[in-house]
C-alpha positions in Angstrom: 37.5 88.4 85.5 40.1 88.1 82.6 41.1 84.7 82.1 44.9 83.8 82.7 47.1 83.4 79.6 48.3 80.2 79.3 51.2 79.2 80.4 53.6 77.6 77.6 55.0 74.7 78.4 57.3 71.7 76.6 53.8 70.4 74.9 54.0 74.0 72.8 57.3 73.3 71.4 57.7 72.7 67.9 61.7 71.7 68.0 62.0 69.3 71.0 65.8 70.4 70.1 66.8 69.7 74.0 67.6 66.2 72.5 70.7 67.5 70.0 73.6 68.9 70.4 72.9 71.6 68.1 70.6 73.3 69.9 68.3 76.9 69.7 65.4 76.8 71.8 61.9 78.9 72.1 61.6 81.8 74.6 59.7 79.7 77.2 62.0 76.7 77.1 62.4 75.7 80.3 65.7 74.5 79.8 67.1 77.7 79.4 65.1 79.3 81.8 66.0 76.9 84.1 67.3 77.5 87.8 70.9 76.0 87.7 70.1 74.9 91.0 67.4 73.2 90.1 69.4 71.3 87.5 72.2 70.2 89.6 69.8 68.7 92.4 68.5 66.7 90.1 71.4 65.3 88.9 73.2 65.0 92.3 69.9 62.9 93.2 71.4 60.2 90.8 73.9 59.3 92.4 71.7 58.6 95.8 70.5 55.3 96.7 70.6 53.1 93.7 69.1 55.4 91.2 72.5 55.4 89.4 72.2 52.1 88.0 68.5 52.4 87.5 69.5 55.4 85.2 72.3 53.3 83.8 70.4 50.2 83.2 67.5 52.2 81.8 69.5 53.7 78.8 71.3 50.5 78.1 67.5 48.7 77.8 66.5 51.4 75.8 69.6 51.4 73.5 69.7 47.7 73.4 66.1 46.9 73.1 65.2 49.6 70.9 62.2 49.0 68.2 62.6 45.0 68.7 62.3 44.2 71.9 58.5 44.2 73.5 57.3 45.6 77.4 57.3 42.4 78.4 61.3 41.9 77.3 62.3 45.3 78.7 61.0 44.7 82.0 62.9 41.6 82.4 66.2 42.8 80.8 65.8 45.4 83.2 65.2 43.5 86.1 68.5 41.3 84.9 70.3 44.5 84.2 69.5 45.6 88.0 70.0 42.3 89.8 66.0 42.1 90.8 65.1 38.7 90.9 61.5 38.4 93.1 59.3 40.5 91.0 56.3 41.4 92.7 52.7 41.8 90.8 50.1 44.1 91.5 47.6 43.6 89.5 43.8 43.9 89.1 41.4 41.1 89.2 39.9 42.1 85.6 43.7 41.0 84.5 44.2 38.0 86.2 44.8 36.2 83.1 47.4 38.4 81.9 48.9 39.0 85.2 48.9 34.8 84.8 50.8 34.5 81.5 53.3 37.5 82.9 53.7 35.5 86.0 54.5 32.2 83.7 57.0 34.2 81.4 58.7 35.1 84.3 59.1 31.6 85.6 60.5 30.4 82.3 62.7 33.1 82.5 64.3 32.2 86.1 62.3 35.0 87.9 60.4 34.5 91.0 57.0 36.0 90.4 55.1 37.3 93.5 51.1 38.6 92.8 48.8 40.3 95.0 45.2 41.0 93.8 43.8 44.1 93.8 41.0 43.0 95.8 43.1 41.6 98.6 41.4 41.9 101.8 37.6 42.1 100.5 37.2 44.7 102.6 33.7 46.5 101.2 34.1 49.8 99.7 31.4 51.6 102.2 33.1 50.5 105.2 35.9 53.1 104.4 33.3 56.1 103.6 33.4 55.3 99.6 29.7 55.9 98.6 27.1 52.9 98.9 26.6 52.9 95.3 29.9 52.3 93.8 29.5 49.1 95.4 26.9 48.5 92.3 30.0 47.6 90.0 31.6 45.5 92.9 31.0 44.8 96.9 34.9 44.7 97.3 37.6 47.7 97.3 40.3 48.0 95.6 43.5 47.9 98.3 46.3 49.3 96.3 48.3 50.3 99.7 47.9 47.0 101.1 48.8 45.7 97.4 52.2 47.3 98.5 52.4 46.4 102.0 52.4 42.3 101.0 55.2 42.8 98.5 56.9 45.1 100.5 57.0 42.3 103.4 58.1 39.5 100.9 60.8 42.3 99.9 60.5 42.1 95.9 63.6 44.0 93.8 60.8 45.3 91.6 57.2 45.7 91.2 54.9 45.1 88.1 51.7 47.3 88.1 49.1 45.4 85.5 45.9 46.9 85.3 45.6 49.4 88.5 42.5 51.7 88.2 43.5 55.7 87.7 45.0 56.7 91.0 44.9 52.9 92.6 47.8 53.2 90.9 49.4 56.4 92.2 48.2 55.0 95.7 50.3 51.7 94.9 53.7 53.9 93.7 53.4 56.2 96.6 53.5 53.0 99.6 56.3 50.3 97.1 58.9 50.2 99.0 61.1 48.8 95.8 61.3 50.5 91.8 58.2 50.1 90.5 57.5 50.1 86.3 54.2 49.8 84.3 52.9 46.5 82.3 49.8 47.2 81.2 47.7 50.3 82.1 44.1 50.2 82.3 41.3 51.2 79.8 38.3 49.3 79.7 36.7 51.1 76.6 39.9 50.8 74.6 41.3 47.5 75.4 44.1 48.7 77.3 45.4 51.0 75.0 44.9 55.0 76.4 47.3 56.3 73.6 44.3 55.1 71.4 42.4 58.4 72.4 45.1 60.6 71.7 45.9 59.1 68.2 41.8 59.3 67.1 41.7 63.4 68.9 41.0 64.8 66.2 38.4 61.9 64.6 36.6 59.6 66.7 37.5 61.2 70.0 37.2 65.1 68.9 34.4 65.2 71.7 37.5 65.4 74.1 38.4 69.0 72.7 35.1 70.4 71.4 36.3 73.7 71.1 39.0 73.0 68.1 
C-alpha cells in the first residue's frame, strides 16, 4: 500500500507571518484556507460565558509580564486580573513540596490556596481494572477526576495543575468545573523541563527521530 503524503500543517511553515500585518502565506496555510465559518464561531465563542475577559486578561499578562515576570507571577496576576481568589491545587504527590511553596506564595499574596493530592482516595489501581503490576511503582491510583470533583465542590475561580502524569492531566481538565492553567508539567527524567527534549533533538535525544 502507498503511504499517505503528509499532510502540511503550521509546524512546516517557514514565515509564521499570520502574526503581522503584512502578510503572504504558503499554499497550505490554513489561514487562508480557512472555512469563514469556522473563523467566526470561534470568535463568537468569545464573547460566551466569561471567556471574554479570560482572553482580555490573558493578553494584558502577556503584554505586561512579558520577559520579566516568572509562571509563578503570571498565574497570580491572572488570577487578580480575573477576580479568582480560591485557587484550587491539583497536584501530584511527587510535588508536594512545590505544590507547598506555591500554596505559601499564594498566602503571602492574599490568595486562598485549596490542594487536593493526586492520590486522594487511595483507592488501589487494580480495583479499577488497571493491571496488577503497575501497582509495583505504587499501591495507590492516581484520581485526577475526583481531584476535580473536591475543588469543584469548594468552587475555586481557578485551578493549578502541578505535576499531573500525561493524561491524569487531560482527565483533570476535562471534569474542572473552573479555568484551569499549567504550573509545572511533569518529567521525571528531565527535572520537569519536556522542552529539554526538543531543544537536545538533534544531539542527546536524536534517538527520538532516528530516521533524520
Amino acid at each position: 500500500m502507498e503511504k499517505e503524503k503528509n499532510i502540511l500543517t503550521c509546524v512546516d511553515c517557514g514565515t509564521q507571518n499570520c502574526k503581522f500585518k503584512v502578510r503572504s502565506y504558503p499554499e497550505f496555510c490554513p489561514t487562508t484556507n480557512l472555512d469563514e465559518g469556522d473563523l467566526e464561531w470561534a470568535l463568537e465563542r468569545y464573547d460566551e460565558g466569561n471567556n471574554h475577559k479570560i482572553m482580555t486578561a490573558s493578553a494584558e499578562v502577556e503584554y505586561e509580564g512579558y520577559g520579566h515576570l516568572t509562571r509563578v507571577e503570571e498565574i497570580m496576576e491572572f488570577a487578580r486580573k480575573t477576580g479568582a481568589k480560591k485557587i484550587g491545587i491539583a497536584n501530584c504527590i511527587g510535588l508536594i513540596k512545590e505544590a507547598r511553596t506555591f500554596a505559601k506564595i499564594l498566602r503571602a499574596n492574599d490568595f486562598e490556596p485549596y490542594s487536593v493530592i493526586c492520590k486522594v482516595g487511595a483507592v488501589d489501581k487494580s480495583s479499577i481494572g488497571i493491571a496488577k503490576e503497575c501497582e509495583n511503582i505504587g499501591a495507590a491510583m492516581c484520581n485526577p477526576i475526583l481531584q476535580a470533583r473536591l475543588l469543584n465542590k469548594i468552587k475555586t475561580d481557578l485551578n493549578v495543575v502541578i505535576g499531573l502524569c500525561v493524561g491524569h492531566d487531560s482527565l483533570f481538565y476535562k471534569y474542572s468545573d473552573a479555568y484551569a492553567t499549567t504550573l509545572v508539567t511533569k518529567d521525571r527524567v528531565t527535572g520537569h523541563n519536556p522542552a529539554a527534549v526538543l531543544y537536545t533533538a538533534t544531539s542527546y535525544y536524536k534517538k527520538l527521530t532516528p530516521k533524520d
